[in-house]
Structures are given as structure tokens and as C-alpha cells.
N, C-alpha and C positions, 0 to 999 in steps of 0.2 A: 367580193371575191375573198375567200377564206386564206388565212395567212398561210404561205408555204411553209414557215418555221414554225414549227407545230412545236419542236423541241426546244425554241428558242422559250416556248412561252411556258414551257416546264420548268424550267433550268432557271427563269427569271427570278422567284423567291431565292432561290440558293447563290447566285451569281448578287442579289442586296443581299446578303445574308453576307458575302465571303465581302464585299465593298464593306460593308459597317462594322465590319472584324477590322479590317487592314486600316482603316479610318482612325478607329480608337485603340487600336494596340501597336499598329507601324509595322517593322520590320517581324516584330515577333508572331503578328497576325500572317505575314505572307510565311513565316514557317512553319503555324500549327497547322493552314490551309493546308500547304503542300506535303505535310506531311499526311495528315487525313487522307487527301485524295491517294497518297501511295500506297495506301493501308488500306486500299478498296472502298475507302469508302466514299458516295457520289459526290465528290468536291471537283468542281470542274478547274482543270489548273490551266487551262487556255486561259481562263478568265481572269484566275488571281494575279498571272503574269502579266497581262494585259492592263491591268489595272496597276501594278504595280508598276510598269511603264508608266504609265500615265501618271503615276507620280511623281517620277523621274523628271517628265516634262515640265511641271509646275511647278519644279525647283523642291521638292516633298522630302526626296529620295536621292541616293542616287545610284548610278546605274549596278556599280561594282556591290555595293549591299544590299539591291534588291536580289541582282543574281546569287548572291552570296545566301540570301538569308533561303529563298528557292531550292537553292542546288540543296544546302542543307535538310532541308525541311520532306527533300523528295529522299536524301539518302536516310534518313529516319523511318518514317514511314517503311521504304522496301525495307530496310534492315527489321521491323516487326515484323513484318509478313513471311518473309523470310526465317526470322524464326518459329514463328507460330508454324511451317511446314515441314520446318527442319527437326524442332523436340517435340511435335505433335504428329509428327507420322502416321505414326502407329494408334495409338489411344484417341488420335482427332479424329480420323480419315477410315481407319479401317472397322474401328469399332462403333462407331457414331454411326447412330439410323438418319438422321437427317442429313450431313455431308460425308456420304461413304464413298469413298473408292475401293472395289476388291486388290488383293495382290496383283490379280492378273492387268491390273491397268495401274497397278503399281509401277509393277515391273515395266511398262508402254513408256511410263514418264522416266524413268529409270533409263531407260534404252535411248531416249529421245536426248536426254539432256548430255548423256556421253557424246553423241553423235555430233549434233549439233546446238547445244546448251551457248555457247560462247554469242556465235550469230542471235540466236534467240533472245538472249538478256539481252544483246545490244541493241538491236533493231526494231525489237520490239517497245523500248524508252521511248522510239519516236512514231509511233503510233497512238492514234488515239484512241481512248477508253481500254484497249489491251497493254496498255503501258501499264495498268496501275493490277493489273493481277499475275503478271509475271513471275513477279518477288513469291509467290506461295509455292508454284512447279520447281520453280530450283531449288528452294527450300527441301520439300519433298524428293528430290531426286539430291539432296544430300553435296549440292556443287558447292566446290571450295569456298569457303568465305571472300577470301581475298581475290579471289577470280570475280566473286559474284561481284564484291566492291566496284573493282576497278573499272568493268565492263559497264555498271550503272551508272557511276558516274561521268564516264564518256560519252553516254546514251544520252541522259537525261539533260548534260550542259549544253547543248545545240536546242533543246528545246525549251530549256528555263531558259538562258538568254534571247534566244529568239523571239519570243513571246515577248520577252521585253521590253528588245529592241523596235516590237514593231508598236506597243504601248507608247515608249516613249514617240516615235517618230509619227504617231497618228492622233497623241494626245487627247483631246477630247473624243474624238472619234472610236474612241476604243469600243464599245460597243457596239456599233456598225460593224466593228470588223469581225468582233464575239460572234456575230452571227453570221456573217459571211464564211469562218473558217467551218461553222458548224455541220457543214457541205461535206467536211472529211470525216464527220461523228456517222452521219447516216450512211456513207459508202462503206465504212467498219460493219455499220451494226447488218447490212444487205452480206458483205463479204461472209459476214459470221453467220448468218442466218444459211446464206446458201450454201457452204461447207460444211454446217449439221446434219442440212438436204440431205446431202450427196455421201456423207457419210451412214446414213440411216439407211436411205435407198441403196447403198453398196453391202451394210451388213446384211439386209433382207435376203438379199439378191444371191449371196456368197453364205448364207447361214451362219451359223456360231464363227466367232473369232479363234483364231490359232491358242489353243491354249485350253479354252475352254469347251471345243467340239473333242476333246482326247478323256473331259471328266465322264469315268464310270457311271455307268447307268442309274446305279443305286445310292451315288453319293447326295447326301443331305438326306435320302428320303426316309421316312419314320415306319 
């Protein structure tokens, strides 16, 4: 029977990758981890927590500096990303052929993050894999610094600790559990999947977006 964790056995190189970081560098290892993974890039931090638990248990760690080096490592991380959309707006996003946004879905992130930016950094800390690209749309839509701060790390400390907590209380176990919780990676990656759907299927259906069904017939063409 083919393993249901198809992802578990992706993630497996990267998950002994981030254990033989945390092994040989300690506390400083659970904050380059978590800072990477807040900076998009795939460092899975269920896992680093998890493990960093599990240090806690065997007397390694403990509890208040593994969360500590964590929380840290996650406020690093978004604070580059965050900049990287904040002073790269324009010259990263709009001019760049490979990640371009036009104005007009400039101005969508712009609109969004007035509205509801607040909720969004925070709720979105405690989701998985959409946690760690947050930091770049508030950047780009320009929200306060110190808003962005505060909201992250009210976000991110229920799920650095958490992860923890359940490291340390499941101890060796902790990778049975890595892939038990992996259950909420794949209901993300279907959620996302199916709101592109329905988003693609609606502009079809509705034609050009608000904005750009009003450009003159002649603009751009030579």
C-alpha cells in the first residue's frame, strides 16, 4: 500500500537537514531555521519547534529559550520579507519580468491591507505554509512597521510555543507527530488550490477585472 504521506517523504531530507543544524549549533540553529522559513524559504518550522521540544525533554533546552530563540528567529525572517516589499515595490514587483505585479493589483493589495491587513498578519501567523509569505503583501501595501511588529508577534507566539510544547510533551515521538499534523499542510495547499479555481473561473465568467476593462483600446499597442 503506498504511503499516504507522500509529503512527509519530501520534507524528510529538509526536516535531517534542520535536526543536524539544531544538533550542532543549539539555540542559534532553532533561529537561523526559523528565521529562513519566514523569509519563504521551505524550512518547515512545525518541525524545528517540534524538535526543539524534544530537546526540552531530554534536558537539552529549555523551554523559555527554545521559544525565545523561535519567536525571535520568526520576527527576523518576516522583518526581511517585509522589507524586501516595502523598499522593493516598485523596482522589484513592478518592473521585474519574472515577479511582476501591475499597478492595478497593486493597488487590490493596497485596498486589502487597509481593510483588513490587521486580521491578515495575525491569523494568518497561525496557518500553515501561508504564515511564512505574509511578511512580503504588507510590506508592499506599505503597513505601519510597528503594527506589522506587534500583530506578528502575537501571531507567531501561540504557534512557536505551541509546537513546543507539544515537542517537549511527546519527546521522542516528535516525528510521528511531524507527520500527523502534516494533515493541515495538505488541507492549505487544496484550500489554495481551490480559491485560484474559483478565482480564474470567476474572471472568465465576469471578463477583464474593474480597472482594466476601462483601458483604451489603443493603449500599449505599436
Amino acid at each position: 500500500m503506498p504511503n499516504p504521506v507522500l509529503y512527509a517523504d519530501i520534507s524528510g531530507p529538509i526536516v535531517e537537514f534542520c535536526v543536524n543544524v539544531i544538533e550542532s549549533t543549539g539555540l542559534a540553529g532553532v533561529f537561523v531555521l526559523m528565521a529562513a522559513g519566514s523569509a519563504c524559504i521551505p524550512i518547515p518550522s512545525e518541525a524545528v519547534m517540534l524538535f526543539g521540544g524534544f530537546d526540552v525533554s531530554n534536558g537539552s533546552q529549555t523551554l523559555i529559550g527554545v521559544t525565545a530563540a523561535g519567536l525571535a528567529g520568526n520576527m527576523a525572517g518576516s522583518w526581511l520579507t517585509y522589507a524586501i516589499g516595502y523598499y522593493g515595490r516598485i523596482d522589484l514587483l513592478e518592473k521585474n519580468r519574472l515577479i511582476h505585479f501591475s499597478p492595478s493589483r497593486l493597488a487590490r493589495v493596497d485596498g486589502w491591507f487597509k481593510r483588513h491587513g490587521d486580521a491578515t498578519v495575525f491569523f494568518t501567523r497561525l496557518v500553515p505554509l501561508v504564515r511564512a509569505f505574509v511578511s512580503l503583501p504588507a510590506g508592499l501595501a506599505k503597513m505601519p512597521f510597528w503594527r506589522f511588529t506587534w500583530l506578528t508577534a502575537l501571531g507567531s507566539l501561540p504557534w512557536v510555543l505551541g509546537f513546543a510544547l507539544i515537542g517537549q510533551a511527546v519527546g521522542e515521538n516528535w516525528q510521528q507527530w511531524r507527520h500527523h499534523l502534516q494533515v493541515l499542510d495538505y488541507l492549505v495547499i487544496a484550500a489554495i488550490v481551490g480559491l485560484a479555481v474559483y478565482a480564474i473561473v470567476k474572471r472568465r465568467r465576469g471578463g477583464p477585472g474593474e480597472g482594466e476593462a476601462r483601458e483604451p483600446v489603443g493603449a500599449g499597442g505599436a
